[in-house]
N, C-alpha and C positions, 0 to 999 in steps of 0.2 A: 518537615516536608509536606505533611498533609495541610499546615494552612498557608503552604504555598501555592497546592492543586486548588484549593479551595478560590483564592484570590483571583488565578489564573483561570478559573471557570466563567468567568466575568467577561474573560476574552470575547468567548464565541456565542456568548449568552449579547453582548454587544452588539456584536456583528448580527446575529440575527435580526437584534432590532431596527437595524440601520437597513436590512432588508428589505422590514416590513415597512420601513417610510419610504423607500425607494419604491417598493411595489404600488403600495396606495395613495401613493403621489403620481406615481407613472398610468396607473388604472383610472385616476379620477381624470388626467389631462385627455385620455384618449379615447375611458369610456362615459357612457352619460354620467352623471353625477352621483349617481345613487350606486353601490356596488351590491352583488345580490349577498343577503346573509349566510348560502353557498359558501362565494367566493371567502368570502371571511373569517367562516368558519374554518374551512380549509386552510387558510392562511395564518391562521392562529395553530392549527394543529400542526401544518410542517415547523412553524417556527419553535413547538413546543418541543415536537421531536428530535431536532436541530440540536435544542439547550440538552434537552436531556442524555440523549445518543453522543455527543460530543462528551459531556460533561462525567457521564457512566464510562465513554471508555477512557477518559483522562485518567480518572479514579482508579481502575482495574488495570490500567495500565502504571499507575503509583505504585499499587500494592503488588503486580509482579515484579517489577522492575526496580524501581527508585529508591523505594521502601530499606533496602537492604544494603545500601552505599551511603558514605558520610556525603552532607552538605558542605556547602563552602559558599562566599562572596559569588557574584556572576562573573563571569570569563569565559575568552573564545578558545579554541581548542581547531587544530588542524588534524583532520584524523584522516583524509583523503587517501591516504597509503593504507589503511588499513582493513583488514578484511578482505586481501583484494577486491575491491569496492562493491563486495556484495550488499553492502547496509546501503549504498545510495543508490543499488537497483531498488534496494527496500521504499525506502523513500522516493523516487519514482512511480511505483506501482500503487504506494500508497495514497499519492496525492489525486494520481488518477483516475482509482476506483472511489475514491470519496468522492471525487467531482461527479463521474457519472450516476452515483446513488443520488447525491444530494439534488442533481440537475433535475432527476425524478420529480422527487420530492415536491420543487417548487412549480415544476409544469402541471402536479396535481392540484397544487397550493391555486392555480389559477396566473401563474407569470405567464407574459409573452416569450415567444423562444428567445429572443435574446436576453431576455430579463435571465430566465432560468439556466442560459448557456452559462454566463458569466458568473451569477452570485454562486450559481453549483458548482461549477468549475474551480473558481476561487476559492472555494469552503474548502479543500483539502490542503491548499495553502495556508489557508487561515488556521485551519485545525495542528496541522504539524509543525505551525510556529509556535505554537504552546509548546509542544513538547519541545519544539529548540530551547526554548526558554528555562524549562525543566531542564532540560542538560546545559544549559549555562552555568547553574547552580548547583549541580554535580560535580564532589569534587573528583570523580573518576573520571570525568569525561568534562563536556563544555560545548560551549554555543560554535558548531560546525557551518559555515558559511558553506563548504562544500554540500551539505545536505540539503541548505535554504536553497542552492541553488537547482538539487535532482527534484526538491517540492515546486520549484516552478516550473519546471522542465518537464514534472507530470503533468502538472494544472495545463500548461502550454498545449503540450497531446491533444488532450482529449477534448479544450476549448478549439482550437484547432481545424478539426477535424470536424464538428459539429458546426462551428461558421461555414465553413469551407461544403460540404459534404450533405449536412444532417444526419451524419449517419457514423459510428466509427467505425470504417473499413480496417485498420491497424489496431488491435486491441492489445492490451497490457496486461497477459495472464499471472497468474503463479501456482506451482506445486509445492510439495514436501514429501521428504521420506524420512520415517525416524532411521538412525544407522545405529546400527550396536560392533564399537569399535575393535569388538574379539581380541580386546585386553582388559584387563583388570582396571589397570593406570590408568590408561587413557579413556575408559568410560567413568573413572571415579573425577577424571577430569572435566571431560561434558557435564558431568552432573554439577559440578561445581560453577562452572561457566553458564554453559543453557537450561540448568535448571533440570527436576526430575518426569516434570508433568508433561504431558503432552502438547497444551497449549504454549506452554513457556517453551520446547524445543523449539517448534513453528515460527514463535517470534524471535529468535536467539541465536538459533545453532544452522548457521550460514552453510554449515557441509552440507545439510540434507534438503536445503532451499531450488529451486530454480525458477527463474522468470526468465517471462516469454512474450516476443512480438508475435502476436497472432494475427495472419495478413487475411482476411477475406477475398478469395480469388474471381469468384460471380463479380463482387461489386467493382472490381476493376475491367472484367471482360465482361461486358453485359450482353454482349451477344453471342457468347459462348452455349452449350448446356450444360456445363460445369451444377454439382449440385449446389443450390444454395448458399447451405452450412457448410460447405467444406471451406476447411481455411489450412493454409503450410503456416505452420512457425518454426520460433528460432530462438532460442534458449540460451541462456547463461547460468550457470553454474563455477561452485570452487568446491574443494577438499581439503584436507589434508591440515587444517587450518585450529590449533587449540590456544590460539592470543591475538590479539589485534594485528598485530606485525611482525610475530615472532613466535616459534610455540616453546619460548619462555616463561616461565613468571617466579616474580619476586615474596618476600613477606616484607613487612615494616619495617626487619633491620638490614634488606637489601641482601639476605640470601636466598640462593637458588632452591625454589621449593618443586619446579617442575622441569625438566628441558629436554625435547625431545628434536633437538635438531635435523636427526636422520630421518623426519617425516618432511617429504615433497610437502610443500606448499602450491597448487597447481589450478589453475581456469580450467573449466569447462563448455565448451559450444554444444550445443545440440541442435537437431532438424528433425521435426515432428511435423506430422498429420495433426488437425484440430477440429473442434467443432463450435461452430458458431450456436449456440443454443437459441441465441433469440432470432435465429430466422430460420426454424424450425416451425412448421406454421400448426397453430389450434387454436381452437376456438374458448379455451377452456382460459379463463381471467386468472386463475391459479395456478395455473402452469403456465401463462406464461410470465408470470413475477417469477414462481420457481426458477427458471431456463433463464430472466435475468438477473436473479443474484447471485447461481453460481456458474454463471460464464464468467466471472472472472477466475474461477479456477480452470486450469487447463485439464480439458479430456483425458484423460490416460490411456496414452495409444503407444505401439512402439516408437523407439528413436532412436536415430544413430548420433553417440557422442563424438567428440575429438578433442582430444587436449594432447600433452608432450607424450605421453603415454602411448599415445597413439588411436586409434579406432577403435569402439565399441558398439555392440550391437545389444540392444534393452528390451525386450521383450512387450516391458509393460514400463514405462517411466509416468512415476508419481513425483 
């Protein structure tokens, strides 16, 4: 498994380079001839950051996940019922917020805005195809066409939006709550599924997950006095959920080792208040990186849920 990451690090380590010809190809046509040792330096640095920030969490992402399932030949896999598609909200969100970090990145690096809309945007694509790739070769799982497609459907967003706009008025949050399932069983089963540590539930365990359209309300009424930062979102969630499609599971000679049918498997809507962090206005260079890299988590404000269950009210929803 590990000299398949290894191989497959090559991916985005490519791709960056292909970056860098396109930028210093595209700089030399439209600036004088000479580019400043600045610009270069920088341009070297994001693309270093790129190889290695891709490459560390390909890695870290092997050793929590991959690491602990058998291999097999590569194969596609329809998993699109599963989860009620909490994993390609994942994949969505994910693609998105790589785009927006990455878009950073190369506007520091010295790209033109469209230079840096596109190759940022695209790198979440380009990053999460590796990991399709890694699940092709999984013989638990497999290469999801449903996922390539929520990874361009994030990349789309937020290229989108910044053609269109420069700005993302619609943003793509996420929470987490760990949940302790006040059974024996059924947390001996989380633990088995999402893992014991905190960062492995985060990545794993779809109960305690929710993403969020966060809408920016100012940048659609601009002549309102609406504050700023205030922004309405709208959430999605599930529960009840200990198998991909079922909260069955088998062992190797195909008997029942868990099954817990009399648990609702059920969706979740929410409707929260948010905060736009990065228009939040200071002066301070360090605060305002802070306020943009964790606006992609959502504020924790109250919310009213809804699912078959009926109406709830949340105090504090993380």
């Amino acid at each position: 498994m590990f000299e398949v990451v290894k191989k497959l690090l090559l991916i985005p380590a490519l791709l960056c380079c292909l970056c860098v010809f396109a930028q210093d190809s595209l700089m030399v046509a439209h600036q004088p001839p000479t580019i400043s040792a600045n610009n270069k330096t920088r341009l070297y640095l994001a693309t270093a950051a790129s190889v290695v920030g891709y490459g560390g969490s390909l890695v870290a992402l092997s050793n929590v996940w991959y690491k602990k399932y058998a291999q097999s030949s590569f194969h596609f896999f329809n998993d699109n019922n599963d989860w009620l598609q909490m994993d390609k909200a994942g994949h969505f969100f994910s693609a998105y917020t790589a785009g927006r970090f990455s878009m950073e990145a190369w506007k520091w690096a010295g790209a033109s805005r469209k230079q840096s809309i596109w190759i940022g945007g695209l790198s979440g694509t380009a990053f999460l195809t590796v990991i399709e790739i890694l699940d092709g070769f999984s013989a638990e799982w497999g290469f999801s066409p449903g996922d390539m497609l929520a990874n361009l459907t994030g990349s789309a967003t937020f290229i989108s939006q910044q053609l269109a706009w420069d700005e993302q008025r619609i943003q793509i949050k996420f929470s987490f709550h760990r949940i302790d399932y006040g059974d024996a069983s059924l947390n001996q089963r989380a633990d088995q599924l999402f893992g014991n540590r905190l960062v492995e539930r985060m990545l794993k365990d779809y109960n305690g997950q929710t993403y969020w359209v966060s809408v920016n309300l100012k940048s659609f009424f601009k002549q309102s006095h609406l504050p700023s930062w205030l922004n309405i979102s709208l959430g999605y969630g599930a529960d009840g959920m200990f198998g991909g499609s079922s909260n069955t599971a088998k062992d190797n000679n195909g008997n029942i080792i868990f099954s817990r049918q009399d648990i609702s498997r059920y969706r979740q809507w929410y409707i929260a208040p948010d905060i736009d962090l990065t228009r939040i206005r200071t002066k301070s260079k360090f605060l305002r990186t802070t306020f943009y890299l964790f606006n992609s988590i959502k504020f924790p404000t109250p919310s009213i849920g809804f699912s078959k269950k009926g109406v709830e009210w949340n105090w504090i929803h993380f």
